[in-house]
Phi, psi and omega in degrees: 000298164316323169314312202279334185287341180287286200285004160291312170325281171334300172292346178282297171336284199305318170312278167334296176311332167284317186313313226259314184286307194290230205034270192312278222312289181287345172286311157334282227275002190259337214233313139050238201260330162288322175303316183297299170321308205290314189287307185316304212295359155254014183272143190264168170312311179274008176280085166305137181276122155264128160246136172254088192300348159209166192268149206028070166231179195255018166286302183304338196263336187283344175270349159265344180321306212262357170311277180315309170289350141287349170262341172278317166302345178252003153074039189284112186318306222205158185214099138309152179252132162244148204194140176239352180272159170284311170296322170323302188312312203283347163229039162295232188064307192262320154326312170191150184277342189291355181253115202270003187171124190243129161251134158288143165231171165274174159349283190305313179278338150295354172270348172249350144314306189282316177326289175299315175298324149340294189296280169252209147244084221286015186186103206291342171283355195262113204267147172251121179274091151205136180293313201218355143271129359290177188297162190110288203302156191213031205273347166265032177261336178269003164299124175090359180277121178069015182092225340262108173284156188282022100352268220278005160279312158273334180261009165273318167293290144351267173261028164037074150301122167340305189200157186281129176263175148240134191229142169256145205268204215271171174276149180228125160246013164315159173268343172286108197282027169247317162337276178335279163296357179269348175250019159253038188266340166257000000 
């Protein structure tokens, strides 16, 4: 009898605690999807959205490598950057003229972009550039597998390409050594 009244406790506990995480969760994917609003009402039909969910990787530098050739297969005009690295702002630039706005956002509205992109998919332009964002995704566990480099796991996984292109990325002869190294990391 005592036993069973300890795991009922326990379960009202584990209940409450559930309650209190769907909550934060959904005021999240709620904070969002208000961001997304604030971003959509100023996007053409033909503008596609990149999100870059994280910083100094070599997702961000492979989601600009692959732009132009993702906007052309998708028959896309134009490219937001949503980008929380820094370094993004300062060389999307350099990838391509085809990127009409790189916005920073923060920490926080980028963890409630992907929060909110979590639930559904609320907007076919809106791309998440990453090999292992969201939680789940593993595509880079298929690195190396048959050869298949991580070039042709994004942009055939990622921005769903037809077929793998090789594209080179850009020249830089500037003195700034954050440039540098986000464009010597592969």
């Amino acid at each position: 009898m005592v036993h069973e009244e300890m795991e009922d406790k326990q379960m009202m506990e584990d209940v409450q605690s559930l309650k209190k995480q769907l909550r934060k969760n959904l005021f999240k994917t709620y904070q969002g999807w208000m961001e997304w609003v604030k971003i959509k009402r100023k996007l053409t039909p033909k503008t596609a959205v990149i999100f870059l969910p994280q910083d100094h990787t070599k997702d961000n530098y492979y989601a600009l490598l692959y732009l132009d050739k993702f906007l052309e297969k998708h028959q896309y005009e134009n490219a937001w950057i949503l980008t929380s690295d820094p370094v993004v702002v300062k060389v999307s630039g350099l990838f391509s003229e085809n990127i009409s706005k790189v916005v920073y956002i923060s920490e926080k509205a980028k963890s409630n972009i992907l929060q909110f992109a979590c639930l559904y998919h609320f907007d076919p332009r809106f791309y998440i550039a990453s090999l292992t964002v969201p939680y789940g995704r593993h595509a880079d566990r298929l690195i190396g597998i048959n050869q298949i480099s991580y070039a042709e796991i994004f942009s055939v996984g990622v921005y769903q390409m037809d077929k793998f292109y090789q594209v080179k990325g850009p020249k830089y002869i500037g003195n700034d050594e954050e440039i540098k190294k986000f464009l010597n990391q592969v």
